[in-house]
C-alpha positions as CSV (number, residue, x, y, z in Angstrom):
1,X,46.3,-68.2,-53.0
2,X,44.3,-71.6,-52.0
3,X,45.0,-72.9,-48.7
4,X,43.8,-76.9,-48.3
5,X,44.6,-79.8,-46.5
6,X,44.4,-83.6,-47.2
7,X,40.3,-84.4,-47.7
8,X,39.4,-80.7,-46.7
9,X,37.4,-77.8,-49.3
10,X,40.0,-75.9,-50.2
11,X,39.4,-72.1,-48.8
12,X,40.3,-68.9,-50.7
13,X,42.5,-66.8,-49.1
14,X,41.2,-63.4,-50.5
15,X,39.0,-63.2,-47.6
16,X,36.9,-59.5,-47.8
17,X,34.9,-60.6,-45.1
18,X,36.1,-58.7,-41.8
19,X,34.5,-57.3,-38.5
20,X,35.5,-53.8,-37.6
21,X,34.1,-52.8,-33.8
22,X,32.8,-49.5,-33.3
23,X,32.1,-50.1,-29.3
24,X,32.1,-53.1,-26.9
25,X,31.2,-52.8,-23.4
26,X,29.5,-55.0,-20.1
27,X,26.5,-52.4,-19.1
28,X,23.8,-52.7,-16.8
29,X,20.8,-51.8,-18.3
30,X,17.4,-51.3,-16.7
31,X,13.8,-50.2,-17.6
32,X,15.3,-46.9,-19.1
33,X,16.4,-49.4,-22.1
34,X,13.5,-48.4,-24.2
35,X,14.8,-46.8,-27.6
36,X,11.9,-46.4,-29.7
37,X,12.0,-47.2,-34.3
38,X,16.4,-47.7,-34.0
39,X,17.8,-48.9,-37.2
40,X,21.5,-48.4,-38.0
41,X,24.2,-49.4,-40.7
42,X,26.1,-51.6,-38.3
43,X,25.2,-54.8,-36.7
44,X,24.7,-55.4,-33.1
45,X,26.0,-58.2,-30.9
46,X,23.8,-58.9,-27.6
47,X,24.9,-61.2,-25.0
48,X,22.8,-60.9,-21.1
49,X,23.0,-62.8,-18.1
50,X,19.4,-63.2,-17.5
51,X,16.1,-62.7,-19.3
52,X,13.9,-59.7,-19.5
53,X,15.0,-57.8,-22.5
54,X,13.4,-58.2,-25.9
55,X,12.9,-56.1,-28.7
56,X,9.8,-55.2,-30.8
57,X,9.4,-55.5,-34.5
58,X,7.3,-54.6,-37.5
59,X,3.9,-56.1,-36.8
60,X,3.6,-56.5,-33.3
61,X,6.5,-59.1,-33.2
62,X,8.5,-59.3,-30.7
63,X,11.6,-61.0,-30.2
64,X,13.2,-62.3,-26.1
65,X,16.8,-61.5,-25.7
66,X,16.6,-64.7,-23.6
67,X,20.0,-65.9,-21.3
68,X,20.5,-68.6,-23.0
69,X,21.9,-67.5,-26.1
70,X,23.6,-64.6,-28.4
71,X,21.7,-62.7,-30.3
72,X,22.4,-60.4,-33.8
73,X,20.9,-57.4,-35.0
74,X,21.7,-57.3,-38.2
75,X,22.1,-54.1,-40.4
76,X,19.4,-51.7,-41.0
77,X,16.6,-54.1,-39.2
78,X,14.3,-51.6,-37.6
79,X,13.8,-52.6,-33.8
80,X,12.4,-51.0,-30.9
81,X,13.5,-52.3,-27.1
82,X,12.4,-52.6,-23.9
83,X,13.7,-54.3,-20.5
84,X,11.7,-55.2,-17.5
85,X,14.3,-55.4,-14.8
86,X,18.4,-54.9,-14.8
87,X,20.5,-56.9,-15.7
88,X,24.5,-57.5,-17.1
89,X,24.1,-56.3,-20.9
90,X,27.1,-57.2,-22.7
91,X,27.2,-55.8,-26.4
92,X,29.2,-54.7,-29.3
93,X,28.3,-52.6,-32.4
94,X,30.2,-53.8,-35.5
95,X,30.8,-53.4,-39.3
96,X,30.8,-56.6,-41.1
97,X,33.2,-55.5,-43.8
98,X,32.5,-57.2,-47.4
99,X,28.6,-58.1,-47.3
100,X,26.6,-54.8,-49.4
101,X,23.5,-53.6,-47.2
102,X,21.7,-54.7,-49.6
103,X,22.8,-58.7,-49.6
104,X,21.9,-58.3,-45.4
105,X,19.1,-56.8,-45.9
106,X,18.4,-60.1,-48.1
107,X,19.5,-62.6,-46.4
108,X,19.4,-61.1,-42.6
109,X,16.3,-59.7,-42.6
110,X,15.7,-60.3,-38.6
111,X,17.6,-60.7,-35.7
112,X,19.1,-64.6,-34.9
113,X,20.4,-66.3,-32.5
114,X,22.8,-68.2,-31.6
115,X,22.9,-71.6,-28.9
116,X,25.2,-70.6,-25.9
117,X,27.2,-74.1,-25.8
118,X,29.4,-74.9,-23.4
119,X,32.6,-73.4,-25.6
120,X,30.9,-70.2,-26.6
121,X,29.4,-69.9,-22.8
122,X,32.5,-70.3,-21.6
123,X,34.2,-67.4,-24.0
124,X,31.5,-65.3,-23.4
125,X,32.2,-65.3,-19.5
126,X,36.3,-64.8,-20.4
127,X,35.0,-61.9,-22.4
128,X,32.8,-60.3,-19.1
129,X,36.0,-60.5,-17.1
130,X,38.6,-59.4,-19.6
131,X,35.9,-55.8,-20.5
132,X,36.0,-55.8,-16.9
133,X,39.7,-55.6,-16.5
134,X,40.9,-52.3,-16.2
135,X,44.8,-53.4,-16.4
136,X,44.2,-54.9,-20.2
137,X,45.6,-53.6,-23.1
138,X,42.8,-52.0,-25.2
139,X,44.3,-53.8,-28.1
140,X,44.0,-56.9,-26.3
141,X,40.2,-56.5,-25.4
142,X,39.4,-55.9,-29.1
143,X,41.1,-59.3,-29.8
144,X,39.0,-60.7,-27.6
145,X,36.1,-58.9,-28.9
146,X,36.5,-59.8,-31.7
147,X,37.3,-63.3,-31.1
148,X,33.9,-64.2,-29.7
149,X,32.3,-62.4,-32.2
150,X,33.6,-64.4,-35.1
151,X,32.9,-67.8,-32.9
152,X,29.1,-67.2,-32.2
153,X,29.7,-65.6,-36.3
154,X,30.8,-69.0,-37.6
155,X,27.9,-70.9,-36.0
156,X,25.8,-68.0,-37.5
157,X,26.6,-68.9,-40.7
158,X,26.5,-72.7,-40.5
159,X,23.5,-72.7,-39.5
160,X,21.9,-71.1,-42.4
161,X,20.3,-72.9,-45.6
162,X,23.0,-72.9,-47.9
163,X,21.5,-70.5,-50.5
164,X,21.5,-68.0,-48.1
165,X,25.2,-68.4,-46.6
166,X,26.1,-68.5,-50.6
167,X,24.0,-65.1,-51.0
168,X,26.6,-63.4,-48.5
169,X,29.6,-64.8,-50.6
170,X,29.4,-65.2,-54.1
171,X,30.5,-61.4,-55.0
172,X,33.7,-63.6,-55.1
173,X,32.7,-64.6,-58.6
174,X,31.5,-61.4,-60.2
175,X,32.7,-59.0,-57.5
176,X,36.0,-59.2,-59.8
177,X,34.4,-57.7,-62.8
178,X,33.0,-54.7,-60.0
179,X,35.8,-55.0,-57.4
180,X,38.2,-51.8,-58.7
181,X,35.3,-49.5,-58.6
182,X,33.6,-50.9,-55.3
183,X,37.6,-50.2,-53.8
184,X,37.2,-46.8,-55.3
185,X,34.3,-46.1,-53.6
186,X,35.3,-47.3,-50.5
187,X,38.5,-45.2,-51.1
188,X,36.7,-42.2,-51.9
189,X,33.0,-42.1,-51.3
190,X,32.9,-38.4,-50.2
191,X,34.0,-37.2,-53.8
192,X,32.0,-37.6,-56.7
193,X,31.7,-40.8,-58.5
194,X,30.1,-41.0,-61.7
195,X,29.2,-44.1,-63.2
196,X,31.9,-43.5,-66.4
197,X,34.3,-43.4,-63.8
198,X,33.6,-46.2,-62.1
199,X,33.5,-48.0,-65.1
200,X,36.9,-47.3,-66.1
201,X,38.2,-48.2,-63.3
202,X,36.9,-51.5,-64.2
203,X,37.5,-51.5,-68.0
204,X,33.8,-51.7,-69.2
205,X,31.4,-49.7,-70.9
206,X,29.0,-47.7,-68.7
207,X,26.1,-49.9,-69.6
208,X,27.5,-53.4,-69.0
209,X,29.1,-52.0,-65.7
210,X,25.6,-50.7,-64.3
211,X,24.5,-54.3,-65.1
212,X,27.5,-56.0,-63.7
213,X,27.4,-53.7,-60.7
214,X,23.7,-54.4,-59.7
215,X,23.9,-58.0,-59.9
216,X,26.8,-58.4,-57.9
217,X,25.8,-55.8,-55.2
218,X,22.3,-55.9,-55.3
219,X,21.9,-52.1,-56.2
220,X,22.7,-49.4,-58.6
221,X,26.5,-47.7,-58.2
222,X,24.8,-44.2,-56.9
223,X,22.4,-46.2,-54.6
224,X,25.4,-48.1,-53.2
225,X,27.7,-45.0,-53.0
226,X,24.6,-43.1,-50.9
227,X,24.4,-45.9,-48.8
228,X,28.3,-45.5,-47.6
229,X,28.0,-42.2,-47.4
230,X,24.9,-42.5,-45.0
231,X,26.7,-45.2,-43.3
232,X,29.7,-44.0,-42.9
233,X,27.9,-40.0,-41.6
234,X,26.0,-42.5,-39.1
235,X,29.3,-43.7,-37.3
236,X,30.7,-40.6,-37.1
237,X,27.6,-38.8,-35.6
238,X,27.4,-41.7,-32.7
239,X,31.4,-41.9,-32.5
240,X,32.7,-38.7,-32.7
241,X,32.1,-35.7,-31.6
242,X,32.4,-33.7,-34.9
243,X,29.4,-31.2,-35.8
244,X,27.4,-32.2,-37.9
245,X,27.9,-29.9,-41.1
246,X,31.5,-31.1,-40.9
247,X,30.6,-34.9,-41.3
248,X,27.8,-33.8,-43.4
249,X,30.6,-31.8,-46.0
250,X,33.4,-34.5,-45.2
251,X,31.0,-37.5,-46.3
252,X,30.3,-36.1,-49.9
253,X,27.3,-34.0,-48.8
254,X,27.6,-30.4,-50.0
255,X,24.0,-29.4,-48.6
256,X,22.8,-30.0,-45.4
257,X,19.1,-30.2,-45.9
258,X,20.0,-33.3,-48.8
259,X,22.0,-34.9,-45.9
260,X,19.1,-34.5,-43.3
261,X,17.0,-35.4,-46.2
262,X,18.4,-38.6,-46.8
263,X,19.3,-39.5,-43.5
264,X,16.3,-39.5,-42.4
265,X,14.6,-41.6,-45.2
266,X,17.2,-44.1,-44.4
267,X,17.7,-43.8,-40.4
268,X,14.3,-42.8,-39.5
269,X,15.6,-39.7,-37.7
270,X,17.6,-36.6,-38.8
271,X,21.0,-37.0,-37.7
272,X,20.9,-34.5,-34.6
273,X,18.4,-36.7,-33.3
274,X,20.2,-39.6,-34.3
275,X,23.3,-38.5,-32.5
276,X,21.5,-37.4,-29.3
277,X,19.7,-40.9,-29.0
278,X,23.0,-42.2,-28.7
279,X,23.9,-46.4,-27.9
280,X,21.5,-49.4,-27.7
């Protein structure tokens, strides 16, 4: 389906680009803010009402969570923070749905900001009040969540050289070739998935799938299907209050010293660390 309008790009309506929020809350944070080497599967969403807080990068860069703007943490960008003084912390962790960790870690290698105009400041401040109101609907404060999200998103993306926003979108091309194995996996990552498989699913040969797979996703099918696996053992550990064998067993790990093994590599820290480090 095409939806257009007179002198408009038509848009495609098979949209696979979503937002799913794993937490959203107004804080006050202080000089206890200090996580040290965080990198997670999810993106982060900072919005604060003064400045002070600012987080640390790979070779001695550092980058102001200034007032004056929202700020992203993309996906598996490895950050430490620190804050000099407390202040109103409003933030989100969230999945964007339908970009491969390996297209973000492309394209988005670095947090970015976005301009607080006078439209977005003034959703941002609706957004303060409405996490602040006890007597909404939780359903409601997703929506708005999520609604400020995908504003300060869109000027995100339009704001990028155009090779780069294309990067994040053009699996709608070849994605079709891929796109009944990558819903398999996202179907049933925790089982095992062997490359024959997932080229049936698709109606090629194992070889040309492979090929097809990695161009469209930017990685092999078993480096993409450890990925969601680690990702998806990450939420759970911070969101949940399962042990840890049981999301380790649950997310197609049968051993736990591979999980720790590979969580690690990929996090940083094992997973009971992980878990105990808890929000930034």
């Amino acid at each position: 389906m095409v939806v257009s309008f007179s002198g408009m790009t038509p848009l495609t309506a098979d949209d696979a680009l979503h937002l799913r929020v794993l937490a959203a809350e107004t804080v006050t944070i202080d000089r206890t803010w200090d996580a040290r080497d965080v990198r997670s599967p999810y993106w982060r969403f900072y919005a604060n009402d003064r400045d002070g807080a600012e987080l640390l990068l790979g070779g001695g860069k550092r980058y102001a969570l200034t007032a004056g703007q929202v700020h992203f943490v993309p996906a598996w960008v490895r950050f430490s923070c620190r804050n000099v003084e407390p202040l109103a912390h409003l933030y989100a962790h969230v999945e964007l749905v339908g970009i491969p960790g390996a297209v973000v870690r492309d394209v988005f290698p670095r947090p970015l900001a976005v301009a607080l105009d006078p439209p977005l400041r003034a959703a941002c401040a609706r957004l303060r009040a409405q996490m602040a109101d006890h007597a909404l609907a939780p359903a409601a404060k997703l929506c708005h969540v999520k609604s400020v999200i995908y504003e300060a998103l869109g000027r995100l993306f339009a704001a990028l050289p155009p090779d780069r926003s294309q990067r994040c979108l053009e699996l709608r091309g070849i994605s079709a070739v891929v796109a009944p194995a990558l819903t398999m996996i996202e179907d049933r990552f925790n089982e095992t998935l062997s490359n024959p498989l997932l080229a049936h699913a698709c109606g090629l040969s194992a070889d040309h799938f492979i090929r097809c797979f990695r161009t469209a996703v930017g990685q092999t099918p078993t480096q993409y299907v450890l990925e969601r696996r680690l990702a998806a053992a990450a939420q759970r550990l911070l969101f949940s209050t399962e042990s840890i064998d049981a999301i380790a067993t649950d997310c197609g790990f049968g051993d736990r010293y591979y999980f720790t093994r590979a969580f690690r590599q990929r996090m940083g820290l094992p997973p009971a660390a992980f878990r105990a480090r808890g929000h930034v």
